[in-house]
C-alpha positions as a printed Julia matrix, in Angstrom:
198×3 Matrix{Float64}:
  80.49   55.35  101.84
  77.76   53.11  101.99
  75.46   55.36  100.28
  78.31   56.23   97.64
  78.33   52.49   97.0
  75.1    51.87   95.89
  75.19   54.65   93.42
  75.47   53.37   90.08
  79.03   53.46   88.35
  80.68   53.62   91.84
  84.04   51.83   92.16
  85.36   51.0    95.73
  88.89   50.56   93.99
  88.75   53.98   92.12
  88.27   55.55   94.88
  91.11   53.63   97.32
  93.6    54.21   94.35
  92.73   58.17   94.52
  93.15   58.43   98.03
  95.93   56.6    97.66
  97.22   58.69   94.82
  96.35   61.9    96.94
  98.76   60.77  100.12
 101.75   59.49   97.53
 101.07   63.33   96.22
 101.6    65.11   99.51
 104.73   63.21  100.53
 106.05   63.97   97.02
 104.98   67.2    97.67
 106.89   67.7   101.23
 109.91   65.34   99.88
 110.78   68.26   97.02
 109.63   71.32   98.98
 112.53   70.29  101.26
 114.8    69.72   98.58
 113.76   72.88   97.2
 115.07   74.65  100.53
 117.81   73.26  101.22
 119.06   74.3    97.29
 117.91   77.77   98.12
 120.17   77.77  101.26
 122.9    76.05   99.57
 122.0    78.91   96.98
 123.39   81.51  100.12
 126.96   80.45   99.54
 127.21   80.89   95.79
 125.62   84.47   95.18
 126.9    87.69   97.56
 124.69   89.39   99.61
 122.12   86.61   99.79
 122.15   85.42  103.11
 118.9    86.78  103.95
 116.75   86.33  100.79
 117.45   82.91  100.28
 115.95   82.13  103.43
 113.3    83.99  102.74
 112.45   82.44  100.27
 112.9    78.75  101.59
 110.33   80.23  103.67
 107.67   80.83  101.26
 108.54   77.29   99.47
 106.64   76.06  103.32
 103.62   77.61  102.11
 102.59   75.05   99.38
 102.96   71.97  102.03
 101.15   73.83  104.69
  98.3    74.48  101.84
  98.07   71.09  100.36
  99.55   68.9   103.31
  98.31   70.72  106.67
 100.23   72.49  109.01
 102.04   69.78  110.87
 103.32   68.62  108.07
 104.74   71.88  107.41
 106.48   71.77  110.63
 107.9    68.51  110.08
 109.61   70.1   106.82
 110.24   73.11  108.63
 111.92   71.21  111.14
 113.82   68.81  109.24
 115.72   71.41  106.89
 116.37   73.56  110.02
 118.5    70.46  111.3
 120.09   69.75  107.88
 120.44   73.51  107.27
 122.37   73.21  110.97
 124.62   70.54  109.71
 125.6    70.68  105.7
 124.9    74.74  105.27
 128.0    76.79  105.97
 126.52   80.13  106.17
 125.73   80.41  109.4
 123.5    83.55  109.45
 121.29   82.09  106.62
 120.87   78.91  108.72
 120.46   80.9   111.67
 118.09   83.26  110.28
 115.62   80.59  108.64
 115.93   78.45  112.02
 114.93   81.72  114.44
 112.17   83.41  112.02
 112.08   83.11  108.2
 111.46   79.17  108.29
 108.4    78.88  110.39
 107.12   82.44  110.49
 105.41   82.14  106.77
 103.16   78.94  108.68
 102.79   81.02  111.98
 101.49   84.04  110.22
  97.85   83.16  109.64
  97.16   82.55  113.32
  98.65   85.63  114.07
  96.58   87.49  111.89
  93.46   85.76  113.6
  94.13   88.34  116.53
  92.52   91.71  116.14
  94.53   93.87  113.51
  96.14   95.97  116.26
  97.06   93.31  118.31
  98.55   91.28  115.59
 100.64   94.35  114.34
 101.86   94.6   117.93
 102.86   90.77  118.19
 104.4    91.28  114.78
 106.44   93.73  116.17
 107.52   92.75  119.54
 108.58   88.88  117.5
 110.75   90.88  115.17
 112.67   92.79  117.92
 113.11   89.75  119.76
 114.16   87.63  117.14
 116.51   90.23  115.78
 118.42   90.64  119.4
 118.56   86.98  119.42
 119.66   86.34  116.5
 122.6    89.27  116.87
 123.72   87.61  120.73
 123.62   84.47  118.96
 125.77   85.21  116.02
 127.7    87.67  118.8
 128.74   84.78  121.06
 127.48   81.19  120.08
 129.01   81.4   116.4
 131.72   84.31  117.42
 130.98   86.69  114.83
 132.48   89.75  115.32
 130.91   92.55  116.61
 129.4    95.2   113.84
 128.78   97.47  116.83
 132.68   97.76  118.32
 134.08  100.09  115.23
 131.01  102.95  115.86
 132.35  103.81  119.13
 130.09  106.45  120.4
 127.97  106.68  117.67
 127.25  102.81  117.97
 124.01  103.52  120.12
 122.64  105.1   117.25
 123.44  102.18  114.91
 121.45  100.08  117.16
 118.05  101.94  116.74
 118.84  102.71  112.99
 119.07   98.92  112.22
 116.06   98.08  114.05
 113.78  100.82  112.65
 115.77   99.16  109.31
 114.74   95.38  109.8
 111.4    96.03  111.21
 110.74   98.1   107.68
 112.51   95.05  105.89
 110.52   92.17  108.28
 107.2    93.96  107.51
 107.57   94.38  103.42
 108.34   90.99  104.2
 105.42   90.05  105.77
 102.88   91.86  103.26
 104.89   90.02  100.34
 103.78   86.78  101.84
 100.4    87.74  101.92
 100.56   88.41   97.85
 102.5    85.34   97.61
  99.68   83.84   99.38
  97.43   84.91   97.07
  98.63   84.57   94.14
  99.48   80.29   95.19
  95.38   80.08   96.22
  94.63   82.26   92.92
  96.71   81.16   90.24
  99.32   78.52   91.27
  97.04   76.11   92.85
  94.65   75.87   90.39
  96.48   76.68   87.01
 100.06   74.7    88.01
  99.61   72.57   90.65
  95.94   70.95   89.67
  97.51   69.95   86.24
 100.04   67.96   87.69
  98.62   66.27   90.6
């Protein structure tokens, strides 16, 4: 800074007032991202079929704040729509579903992917399933859902491993569309959008 100083046409202020401009950004930034995801899961209510792809894609709204504001911030939005989600959202499985895997998974991914590739394809795979059986015992007996599995009778088994092979398909398309979604936010969004307004 000192150095920076005696440069000519430096300005101490400028530069305070930029910095200071840069943090007011990033809370900005978190303060709508979280708007923006609680309106997508609101979103779950109004249009059928969406309980899963709204939360989705509250998911990939985390993205931008763990680009421009760091991971923990991230988590702090991650975490504070999970507990409003909780309390003002009425579908349950959306809430449910972003809380357990589609809210923080999107910010957990590139550490997973630091792993060798088939060791992060198996830890892919083994969250999924476990997430998946969670979430159904959860809906099963904390929310009381009732039970998709009790009208297949003996051909309910089968259901089980169907649906799995089903959601892991889903959970991995998933999973290479936020890597394009990455992309194209580092690519195009950052610096054609975002760098124009901030």
């Amino acid at each position: 800074l000192f150095l920076m100083a005696r440069q000519p046409g430096f300005d101490p202020a400028a530069s305070h007032n930029s910095r200071q401009m840069k943090k007011s950004t990033q809370v900005a930034l978190g303060g709508l991202s979280s708007a923006l995801c609680l309106l997508l899961m609101f979103m779950t209510g109004l249009i059928p079929f969406s309980s899963y792809i709204f939360p989705a894609l509250a998911g990939i709204v985390l993205i931008s704040v763990r680009e421009e504001n760091g991971l923990k911030t991230a988590l702090l939005v991650y975490a504070a729509t999970s507990l409003l989600a909780l309390l003002i959202i009425p579908d349950r499985e959306a809430v449910m579903m972003y809380i357990m895997l589609l809210g923080y998974y999107p910010l957990a991914k590139p550490w997973i992917e630091r792993l060798a590739r088939p060791l992060s394809i198996l830890f892919k795979l083994l969250l999924f399933n476990i997430v998946v059986v969670a979430f159904y015992y959860v809906m099963l007996f904390v929310f009381g859902v009732p039970d998709m599995l009790e009208g297949w009778g003996d051909f309910g088994r089968y259901t089980v491993a169907v649906i799995l092979v089903i959601v892991n398909f889903t959970l991995f398309m998933y999973d290479y569309l936020l890597t394009q979604a990455l992309h194209i936010y580092r690519g195009w969004f950052r610096p054609k959008i975002l760098r124009k307004i901030i």
